[in-house]
Biopython code that builds the backbone (N, CA, C, O; Angstrom):
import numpy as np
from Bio.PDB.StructureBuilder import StructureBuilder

atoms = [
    (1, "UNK", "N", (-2.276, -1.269, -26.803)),
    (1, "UNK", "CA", (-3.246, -2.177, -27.364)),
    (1, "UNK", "C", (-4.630, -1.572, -27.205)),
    (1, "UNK", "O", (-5.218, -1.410, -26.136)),
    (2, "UNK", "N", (-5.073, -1.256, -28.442)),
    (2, "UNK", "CA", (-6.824, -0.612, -27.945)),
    (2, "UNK", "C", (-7.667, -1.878, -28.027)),
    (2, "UNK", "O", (-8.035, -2.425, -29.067)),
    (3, "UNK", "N", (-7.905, -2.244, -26.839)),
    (3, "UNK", "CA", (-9.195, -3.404, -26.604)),
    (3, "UNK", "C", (-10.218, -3.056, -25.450)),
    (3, "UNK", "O", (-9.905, -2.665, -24.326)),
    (4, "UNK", "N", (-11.699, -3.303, -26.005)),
    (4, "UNK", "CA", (-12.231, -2.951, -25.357)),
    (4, "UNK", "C", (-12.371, -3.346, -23.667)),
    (4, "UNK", "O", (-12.637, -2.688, -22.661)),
    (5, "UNK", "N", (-12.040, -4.786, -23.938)),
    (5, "UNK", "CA", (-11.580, -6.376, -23.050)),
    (5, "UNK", "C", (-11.086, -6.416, -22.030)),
    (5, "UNK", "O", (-10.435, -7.455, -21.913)),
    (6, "UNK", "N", (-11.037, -5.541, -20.837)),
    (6, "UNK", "CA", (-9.344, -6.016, -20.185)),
    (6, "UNK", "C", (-8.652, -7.640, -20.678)),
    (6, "UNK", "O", (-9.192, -8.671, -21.080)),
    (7, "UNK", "N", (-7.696, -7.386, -20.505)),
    (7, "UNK", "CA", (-6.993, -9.079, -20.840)),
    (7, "UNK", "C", (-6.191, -8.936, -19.367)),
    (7, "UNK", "O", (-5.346, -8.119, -19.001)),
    (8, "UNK", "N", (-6.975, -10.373, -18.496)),
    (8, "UNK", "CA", (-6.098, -10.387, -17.280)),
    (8, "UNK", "C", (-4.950, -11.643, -17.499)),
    (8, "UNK", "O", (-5.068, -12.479, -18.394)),
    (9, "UNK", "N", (-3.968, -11.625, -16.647)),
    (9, "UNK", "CA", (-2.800, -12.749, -16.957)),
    (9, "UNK", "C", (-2.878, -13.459, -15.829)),
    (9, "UNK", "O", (-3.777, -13.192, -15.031)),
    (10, "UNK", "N", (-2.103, -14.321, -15.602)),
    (10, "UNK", "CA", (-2.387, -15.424, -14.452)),
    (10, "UNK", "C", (-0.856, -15.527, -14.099)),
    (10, "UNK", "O", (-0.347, -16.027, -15.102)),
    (11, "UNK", "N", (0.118, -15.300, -13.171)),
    (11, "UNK", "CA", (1.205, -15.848, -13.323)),
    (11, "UNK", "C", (1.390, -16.434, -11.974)),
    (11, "UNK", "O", (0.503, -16.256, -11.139)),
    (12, "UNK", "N", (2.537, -17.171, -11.650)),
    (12, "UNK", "CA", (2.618, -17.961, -10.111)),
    (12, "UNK", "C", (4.269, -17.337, -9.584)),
    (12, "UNK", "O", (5.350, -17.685, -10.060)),
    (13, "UNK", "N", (4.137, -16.780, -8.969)),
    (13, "UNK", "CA", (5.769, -16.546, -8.602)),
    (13, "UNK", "C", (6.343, -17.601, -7.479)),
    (13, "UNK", "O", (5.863, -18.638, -7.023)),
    (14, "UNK", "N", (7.638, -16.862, -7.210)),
    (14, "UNK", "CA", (8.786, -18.073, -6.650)),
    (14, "UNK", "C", (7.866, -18.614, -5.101)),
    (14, "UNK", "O", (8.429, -19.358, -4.298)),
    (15, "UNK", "N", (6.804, -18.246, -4.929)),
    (15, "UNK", "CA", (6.540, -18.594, -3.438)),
    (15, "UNK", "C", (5.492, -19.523, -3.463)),
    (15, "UNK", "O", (5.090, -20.034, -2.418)),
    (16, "UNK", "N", (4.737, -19.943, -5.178)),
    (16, "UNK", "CA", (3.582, -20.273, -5.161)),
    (16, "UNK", "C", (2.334, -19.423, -5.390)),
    (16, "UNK", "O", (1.355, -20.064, -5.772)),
    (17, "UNK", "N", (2.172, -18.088, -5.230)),
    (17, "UNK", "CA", (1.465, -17.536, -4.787)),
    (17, "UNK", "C", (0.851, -16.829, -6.578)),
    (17, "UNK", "O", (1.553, -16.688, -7.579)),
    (18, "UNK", "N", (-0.500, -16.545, -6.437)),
    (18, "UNK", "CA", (-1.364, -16.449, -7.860)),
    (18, "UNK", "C", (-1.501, -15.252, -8.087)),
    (18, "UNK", "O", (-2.451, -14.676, -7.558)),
    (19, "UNK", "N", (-0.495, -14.446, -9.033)),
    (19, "UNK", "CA", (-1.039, -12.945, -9.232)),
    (19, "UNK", "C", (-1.414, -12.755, -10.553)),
    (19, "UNK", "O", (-0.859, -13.196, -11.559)),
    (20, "UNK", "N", (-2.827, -11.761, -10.428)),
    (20, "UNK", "CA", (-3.400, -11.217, -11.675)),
    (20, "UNK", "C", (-2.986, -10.058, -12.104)),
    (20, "UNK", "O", (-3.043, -9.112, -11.319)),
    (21, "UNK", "N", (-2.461, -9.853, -13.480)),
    (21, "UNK", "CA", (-2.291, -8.884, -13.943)),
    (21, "UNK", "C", (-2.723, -8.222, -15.321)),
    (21, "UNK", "O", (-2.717, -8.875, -16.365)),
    (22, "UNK", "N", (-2.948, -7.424, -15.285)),
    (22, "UNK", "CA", (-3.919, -6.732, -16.772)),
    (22, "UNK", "C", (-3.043, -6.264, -17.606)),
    (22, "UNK", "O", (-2.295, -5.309, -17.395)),
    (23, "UNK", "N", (-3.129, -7.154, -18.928)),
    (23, "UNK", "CA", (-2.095, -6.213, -20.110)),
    (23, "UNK", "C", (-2.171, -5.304, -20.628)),
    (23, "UNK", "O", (-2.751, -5.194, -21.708)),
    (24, "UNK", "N", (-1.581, -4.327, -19.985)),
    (24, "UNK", "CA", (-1.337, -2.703, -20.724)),
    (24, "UNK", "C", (-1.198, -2.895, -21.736)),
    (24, "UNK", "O", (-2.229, -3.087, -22.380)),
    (25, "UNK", "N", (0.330, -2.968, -22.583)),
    (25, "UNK", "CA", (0.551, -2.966, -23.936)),
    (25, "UNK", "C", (1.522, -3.604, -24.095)),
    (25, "UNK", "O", (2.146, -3.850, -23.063)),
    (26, "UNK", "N", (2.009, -4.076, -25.232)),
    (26, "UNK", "CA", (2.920, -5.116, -25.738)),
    (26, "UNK", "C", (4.217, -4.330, -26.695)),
    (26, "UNK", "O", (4.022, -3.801, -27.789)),
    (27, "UNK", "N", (4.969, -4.373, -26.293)),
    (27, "UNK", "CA", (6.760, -3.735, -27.113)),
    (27, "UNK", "C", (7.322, -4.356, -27.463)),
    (27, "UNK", "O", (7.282, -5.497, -27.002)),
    (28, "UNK", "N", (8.347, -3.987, -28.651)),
    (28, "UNK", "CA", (9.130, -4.555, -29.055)),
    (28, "UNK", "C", (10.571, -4.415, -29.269)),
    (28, "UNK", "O", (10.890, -4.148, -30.428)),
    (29, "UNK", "N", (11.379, -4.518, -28.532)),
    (29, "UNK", "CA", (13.055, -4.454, -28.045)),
    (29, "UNK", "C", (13.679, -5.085, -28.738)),
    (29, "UNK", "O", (13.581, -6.276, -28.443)),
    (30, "UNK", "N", (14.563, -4.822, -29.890)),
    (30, "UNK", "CA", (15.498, -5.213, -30.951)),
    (30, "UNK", "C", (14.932, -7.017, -31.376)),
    (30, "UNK", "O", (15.524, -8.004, -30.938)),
    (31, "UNK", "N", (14.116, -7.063, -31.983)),
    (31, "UNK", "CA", (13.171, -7.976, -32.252)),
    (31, "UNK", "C", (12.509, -9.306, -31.423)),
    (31, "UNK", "O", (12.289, -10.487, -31.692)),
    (32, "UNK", "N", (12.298, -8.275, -30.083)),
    (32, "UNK", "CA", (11.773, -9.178, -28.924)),
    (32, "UNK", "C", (10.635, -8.501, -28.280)),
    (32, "UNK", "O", (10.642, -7.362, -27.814)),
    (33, "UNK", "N", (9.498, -9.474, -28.312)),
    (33, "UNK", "CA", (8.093, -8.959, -27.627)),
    (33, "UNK", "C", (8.603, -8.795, -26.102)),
    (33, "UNK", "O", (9.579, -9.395, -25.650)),
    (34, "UNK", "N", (7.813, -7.913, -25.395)),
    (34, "UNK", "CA", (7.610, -7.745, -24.056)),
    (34, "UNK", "C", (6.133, -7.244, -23.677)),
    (34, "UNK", "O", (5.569, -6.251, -24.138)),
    (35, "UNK", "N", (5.626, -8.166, -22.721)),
    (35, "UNK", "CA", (4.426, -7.473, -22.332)),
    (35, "UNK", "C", (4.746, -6.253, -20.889)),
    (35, "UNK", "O", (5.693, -6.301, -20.104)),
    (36, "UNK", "N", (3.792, -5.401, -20.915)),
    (36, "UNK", "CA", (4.001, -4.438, -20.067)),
    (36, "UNK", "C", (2.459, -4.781, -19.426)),
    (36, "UNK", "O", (1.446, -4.659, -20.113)),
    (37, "UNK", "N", (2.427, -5.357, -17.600)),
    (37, "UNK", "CA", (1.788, -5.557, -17.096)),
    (37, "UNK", "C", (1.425, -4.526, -15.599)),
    (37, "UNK", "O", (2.088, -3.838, -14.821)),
    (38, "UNK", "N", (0.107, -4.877, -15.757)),
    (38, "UNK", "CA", (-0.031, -3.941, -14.241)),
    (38, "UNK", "C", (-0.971, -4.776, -13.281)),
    (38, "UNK", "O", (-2.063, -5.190, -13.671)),
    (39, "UNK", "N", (-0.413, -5.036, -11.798)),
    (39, "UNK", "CA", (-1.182, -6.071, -11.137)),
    (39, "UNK", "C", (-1.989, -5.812, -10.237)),
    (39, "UNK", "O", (-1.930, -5.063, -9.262)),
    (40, "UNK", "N", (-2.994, -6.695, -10.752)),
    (40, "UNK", "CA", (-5.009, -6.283, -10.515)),
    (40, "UNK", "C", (-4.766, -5.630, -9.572)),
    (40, "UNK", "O", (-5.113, -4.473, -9.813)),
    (41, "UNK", "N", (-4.210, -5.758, -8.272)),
    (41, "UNK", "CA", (-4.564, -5.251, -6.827)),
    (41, "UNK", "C", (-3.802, -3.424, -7.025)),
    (41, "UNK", "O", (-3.980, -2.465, -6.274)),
    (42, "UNK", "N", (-3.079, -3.485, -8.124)),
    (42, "UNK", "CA", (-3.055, -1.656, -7.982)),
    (42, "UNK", "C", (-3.618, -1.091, -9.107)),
    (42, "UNK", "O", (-3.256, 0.062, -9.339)),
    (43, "UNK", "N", (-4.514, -1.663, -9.972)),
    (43, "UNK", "CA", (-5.407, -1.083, -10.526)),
    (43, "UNK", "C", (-5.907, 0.413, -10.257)),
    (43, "UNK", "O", (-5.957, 1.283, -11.127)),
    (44, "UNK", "N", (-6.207, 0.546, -9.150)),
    (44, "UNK", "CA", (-7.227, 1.707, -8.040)),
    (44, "UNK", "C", (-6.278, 2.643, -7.962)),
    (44, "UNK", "O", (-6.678, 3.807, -7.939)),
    (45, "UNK", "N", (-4.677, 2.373, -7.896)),
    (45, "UNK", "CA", (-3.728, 3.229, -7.517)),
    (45, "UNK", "C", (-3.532, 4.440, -8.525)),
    (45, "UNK", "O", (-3.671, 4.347, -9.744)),
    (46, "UNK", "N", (-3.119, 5.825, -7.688)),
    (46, "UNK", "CA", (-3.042, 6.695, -9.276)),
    (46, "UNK", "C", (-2.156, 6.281, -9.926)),
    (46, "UNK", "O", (-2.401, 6.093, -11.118)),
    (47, "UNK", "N", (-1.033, 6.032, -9.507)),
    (47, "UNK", "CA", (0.388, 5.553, -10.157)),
    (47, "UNK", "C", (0.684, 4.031, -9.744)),
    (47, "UNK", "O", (1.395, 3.798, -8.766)),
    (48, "UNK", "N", (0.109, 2.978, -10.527)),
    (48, "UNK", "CA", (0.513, 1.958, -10.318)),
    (48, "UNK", "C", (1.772, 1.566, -10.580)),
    (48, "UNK", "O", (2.307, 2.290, -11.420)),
    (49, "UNK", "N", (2.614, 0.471, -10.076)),
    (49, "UNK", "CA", (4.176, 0.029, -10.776)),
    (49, "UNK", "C", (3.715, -0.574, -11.824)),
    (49, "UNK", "O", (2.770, -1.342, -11.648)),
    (50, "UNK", "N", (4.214, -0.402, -13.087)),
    (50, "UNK", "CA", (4.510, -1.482, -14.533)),
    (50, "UNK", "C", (5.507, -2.398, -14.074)),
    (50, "UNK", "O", (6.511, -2.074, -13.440)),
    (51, "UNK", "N", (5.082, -3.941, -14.538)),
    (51, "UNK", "CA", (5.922, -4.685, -14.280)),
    (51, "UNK", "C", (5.637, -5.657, -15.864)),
    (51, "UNK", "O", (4.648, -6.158, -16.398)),
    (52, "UNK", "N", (7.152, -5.559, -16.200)),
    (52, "UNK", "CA", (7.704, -5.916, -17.652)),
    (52, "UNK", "C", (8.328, -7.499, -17.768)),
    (52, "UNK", "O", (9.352, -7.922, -17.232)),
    (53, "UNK", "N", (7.578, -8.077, -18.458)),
    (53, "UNK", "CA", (7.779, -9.520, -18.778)),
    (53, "UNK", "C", (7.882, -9.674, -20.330)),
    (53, "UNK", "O", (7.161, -9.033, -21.094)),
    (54, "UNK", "N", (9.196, -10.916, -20.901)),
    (54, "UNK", "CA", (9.684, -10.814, -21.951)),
    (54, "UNK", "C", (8.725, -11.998, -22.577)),
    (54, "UNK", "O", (8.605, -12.844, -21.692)),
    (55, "UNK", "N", (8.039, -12.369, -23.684)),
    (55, "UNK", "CA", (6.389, -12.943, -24.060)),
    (55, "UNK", "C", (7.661, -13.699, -25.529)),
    (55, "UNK", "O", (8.444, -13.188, -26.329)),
    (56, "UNK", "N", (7.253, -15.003, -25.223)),
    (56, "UNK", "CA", (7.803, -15.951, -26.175)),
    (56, "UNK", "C", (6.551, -16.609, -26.546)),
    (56, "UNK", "O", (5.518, -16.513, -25.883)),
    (57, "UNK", "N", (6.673, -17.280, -27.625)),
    (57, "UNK", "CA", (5.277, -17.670, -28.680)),
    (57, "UNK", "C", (5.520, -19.564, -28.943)),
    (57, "UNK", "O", (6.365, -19.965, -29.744)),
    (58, "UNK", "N", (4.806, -20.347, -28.285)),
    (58, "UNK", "CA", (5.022, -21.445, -28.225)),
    (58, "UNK", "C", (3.530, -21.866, -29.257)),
    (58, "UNK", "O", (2.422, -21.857, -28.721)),
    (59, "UNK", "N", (3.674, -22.186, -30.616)),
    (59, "UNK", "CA", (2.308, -22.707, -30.986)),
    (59, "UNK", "C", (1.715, -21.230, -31.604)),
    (59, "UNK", "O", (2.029, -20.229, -32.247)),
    (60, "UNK", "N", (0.332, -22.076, -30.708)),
    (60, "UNK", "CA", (-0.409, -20.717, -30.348)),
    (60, "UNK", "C", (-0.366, -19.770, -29.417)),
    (60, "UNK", "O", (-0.710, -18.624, -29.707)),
    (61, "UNK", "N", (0.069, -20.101, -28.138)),
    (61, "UNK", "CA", (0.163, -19.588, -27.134)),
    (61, "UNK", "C", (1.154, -18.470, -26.599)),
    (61, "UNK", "O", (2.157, -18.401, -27.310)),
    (62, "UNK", "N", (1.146, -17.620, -25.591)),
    (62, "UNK", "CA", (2.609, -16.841, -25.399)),
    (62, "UNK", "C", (2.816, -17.393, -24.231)),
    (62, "UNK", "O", (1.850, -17.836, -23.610)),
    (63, "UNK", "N", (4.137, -17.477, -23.694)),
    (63, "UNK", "CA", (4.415, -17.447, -22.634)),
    (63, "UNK", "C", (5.530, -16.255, -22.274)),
    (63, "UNK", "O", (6.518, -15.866, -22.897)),
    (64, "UNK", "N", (4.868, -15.788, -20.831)),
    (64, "UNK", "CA", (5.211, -15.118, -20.137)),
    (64, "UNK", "C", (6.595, -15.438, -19.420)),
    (64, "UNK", "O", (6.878, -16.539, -18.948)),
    (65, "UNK", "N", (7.440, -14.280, -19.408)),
    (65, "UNK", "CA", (8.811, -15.142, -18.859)),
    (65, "UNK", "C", (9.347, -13.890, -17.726)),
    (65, "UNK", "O", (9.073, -12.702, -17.895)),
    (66, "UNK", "N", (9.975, -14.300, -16.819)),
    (66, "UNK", "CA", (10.737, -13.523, -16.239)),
    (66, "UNK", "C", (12.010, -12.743, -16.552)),
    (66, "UNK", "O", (12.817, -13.563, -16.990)),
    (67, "UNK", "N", (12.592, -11.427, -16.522)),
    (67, "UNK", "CA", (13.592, -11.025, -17.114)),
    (67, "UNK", "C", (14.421, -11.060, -15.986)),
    (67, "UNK", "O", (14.251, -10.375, -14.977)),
    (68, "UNK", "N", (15.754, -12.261, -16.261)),
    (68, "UNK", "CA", (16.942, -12.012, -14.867)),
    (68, "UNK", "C", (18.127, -11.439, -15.828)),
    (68, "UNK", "O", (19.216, -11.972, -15.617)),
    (69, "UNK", "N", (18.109, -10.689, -16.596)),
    (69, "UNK", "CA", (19.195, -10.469, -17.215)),
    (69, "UNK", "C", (19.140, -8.533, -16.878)),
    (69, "UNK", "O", (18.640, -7.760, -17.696)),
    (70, "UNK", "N", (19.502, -8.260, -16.093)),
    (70, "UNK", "CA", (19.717, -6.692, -15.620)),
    (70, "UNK", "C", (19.893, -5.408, -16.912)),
    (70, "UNK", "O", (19.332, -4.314, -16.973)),
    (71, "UNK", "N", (20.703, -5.919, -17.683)),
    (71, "UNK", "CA", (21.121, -5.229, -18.676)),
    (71, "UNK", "C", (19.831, -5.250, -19.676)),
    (71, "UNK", "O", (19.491, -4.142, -20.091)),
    (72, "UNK", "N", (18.928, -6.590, -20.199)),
    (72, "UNK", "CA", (17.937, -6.711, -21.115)),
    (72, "UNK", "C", (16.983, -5.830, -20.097)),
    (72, "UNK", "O", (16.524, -4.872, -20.718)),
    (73, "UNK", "N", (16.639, -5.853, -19.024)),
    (73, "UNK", "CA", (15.648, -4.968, -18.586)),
    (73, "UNK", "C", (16.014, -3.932, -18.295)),
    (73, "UNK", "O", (15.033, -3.213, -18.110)),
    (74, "UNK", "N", (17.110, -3.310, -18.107)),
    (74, "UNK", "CA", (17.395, -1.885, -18.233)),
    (74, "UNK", "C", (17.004, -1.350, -19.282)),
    (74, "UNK", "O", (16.445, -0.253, -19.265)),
    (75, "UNK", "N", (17.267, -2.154, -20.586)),
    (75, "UNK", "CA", (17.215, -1.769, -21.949)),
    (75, "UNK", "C", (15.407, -1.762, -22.455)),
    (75, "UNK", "O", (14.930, -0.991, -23.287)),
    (76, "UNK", "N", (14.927, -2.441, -21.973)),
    (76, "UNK", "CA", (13.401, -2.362, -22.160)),
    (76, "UNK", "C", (12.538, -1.531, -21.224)),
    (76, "UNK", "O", (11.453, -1.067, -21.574)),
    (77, "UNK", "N", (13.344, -1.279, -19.403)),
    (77, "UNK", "CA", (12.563, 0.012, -19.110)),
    (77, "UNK", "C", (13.202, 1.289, -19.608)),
    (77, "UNK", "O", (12.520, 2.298, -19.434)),
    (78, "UNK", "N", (14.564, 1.471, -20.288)),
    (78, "UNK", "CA", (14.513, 2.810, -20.889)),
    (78, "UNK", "C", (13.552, 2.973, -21.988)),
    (78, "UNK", "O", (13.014, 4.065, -22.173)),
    (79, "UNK", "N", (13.274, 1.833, -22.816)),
    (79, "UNK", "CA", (12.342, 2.045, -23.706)),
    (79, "UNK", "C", (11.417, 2.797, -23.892)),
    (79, "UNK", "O", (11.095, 3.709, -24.654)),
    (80, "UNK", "N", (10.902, 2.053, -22.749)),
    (80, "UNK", "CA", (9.403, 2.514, -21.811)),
    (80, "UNK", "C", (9.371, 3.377, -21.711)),
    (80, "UNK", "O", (8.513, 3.931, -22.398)),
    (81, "UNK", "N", (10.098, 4.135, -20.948)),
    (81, "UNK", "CA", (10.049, 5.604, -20.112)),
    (81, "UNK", "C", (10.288, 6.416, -21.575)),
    (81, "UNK", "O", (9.457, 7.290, -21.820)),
    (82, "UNK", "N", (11.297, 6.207, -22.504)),
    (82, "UNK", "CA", (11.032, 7.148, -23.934)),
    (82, "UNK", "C", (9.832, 7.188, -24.101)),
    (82, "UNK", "O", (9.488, 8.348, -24.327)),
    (83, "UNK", "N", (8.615, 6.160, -24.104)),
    (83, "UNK", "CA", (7.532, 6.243, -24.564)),
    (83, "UNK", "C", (6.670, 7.163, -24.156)),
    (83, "UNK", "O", (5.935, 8.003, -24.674)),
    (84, "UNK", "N", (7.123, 6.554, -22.421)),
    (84, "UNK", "CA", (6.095, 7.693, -21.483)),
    (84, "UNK", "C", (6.695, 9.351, -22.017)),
    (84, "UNK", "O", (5.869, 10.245, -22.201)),
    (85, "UNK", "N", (7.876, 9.547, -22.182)),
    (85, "UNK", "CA", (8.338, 10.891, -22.041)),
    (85, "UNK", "C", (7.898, 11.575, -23.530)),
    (85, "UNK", "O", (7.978, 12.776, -23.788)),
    (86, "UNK", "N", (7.474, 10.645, -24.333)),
    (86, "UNK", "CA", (6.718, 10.761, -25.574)),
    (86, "UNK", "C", (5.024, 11.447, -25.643)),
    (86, "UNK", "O", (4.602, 12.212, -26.510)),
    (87, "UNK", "N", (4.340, 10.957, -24.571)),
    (87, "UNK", "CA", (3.510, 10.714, -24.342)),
    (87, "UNK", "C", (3.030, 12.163, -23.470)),
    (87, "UNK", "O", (2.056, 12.910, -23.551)),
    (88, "UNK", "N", (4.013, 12.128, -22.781)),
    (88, "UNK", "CA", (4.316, 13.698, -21.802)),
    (88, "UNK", "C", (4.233, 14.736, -22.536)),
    (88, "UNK", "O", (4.406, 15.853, -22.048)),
]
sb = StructureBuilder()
sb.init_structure("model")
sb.init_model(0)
sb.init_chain("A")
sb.init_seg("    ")
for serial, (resi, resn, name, xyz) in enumerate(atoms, 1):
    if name == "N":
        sb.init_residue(resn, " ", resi, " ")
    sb.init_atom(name, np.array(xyz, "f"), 0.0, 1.0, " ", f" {name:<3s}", serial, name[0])
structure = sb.get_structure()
């Protein structure tokens, strides 16, 4: 996504707890969005972890979803890594 903007995300995980994360870029896996996120606090890091959430469209809005299906996120971080190895 070329924006000048960061776009930060807001999500709450299983403990309660408030993490920010900045949207890298947005993919698309056999006609399913995924955002590809990186969270604020490893920003600074050389190699931060990507962490991949599957983005459903309610309205106007997206929502952010968790992937528990092993096989759908295998299939969207090989994606990824083609990209990176693209990119390489």
């Amino acid at each position: 996504m070329e924006n000048e903007e960061n776009q930060l995300i807001e999500t709450v995980d299983e403990n309660g707890n408030v993490i920010t994360f900045e949207l890298y870029d947005i993919v698309e896996v056999d006609e399913q969005e995924y955002a590809l996120l990186l969270p604020s606090e490893d920003m600074d890091k050389e190699d931060p972890e990507l962490v991949i959430m599957r983005l459903t469209k309610e309205g106007e809005e997206y929502i952010f979803e968790t992937i528990d299906s092993d096989e759908e996120f295998e299939k969207v971080a090989n994606y990824v890594e083609s990209l990176e190895d693209e990119v390489e």
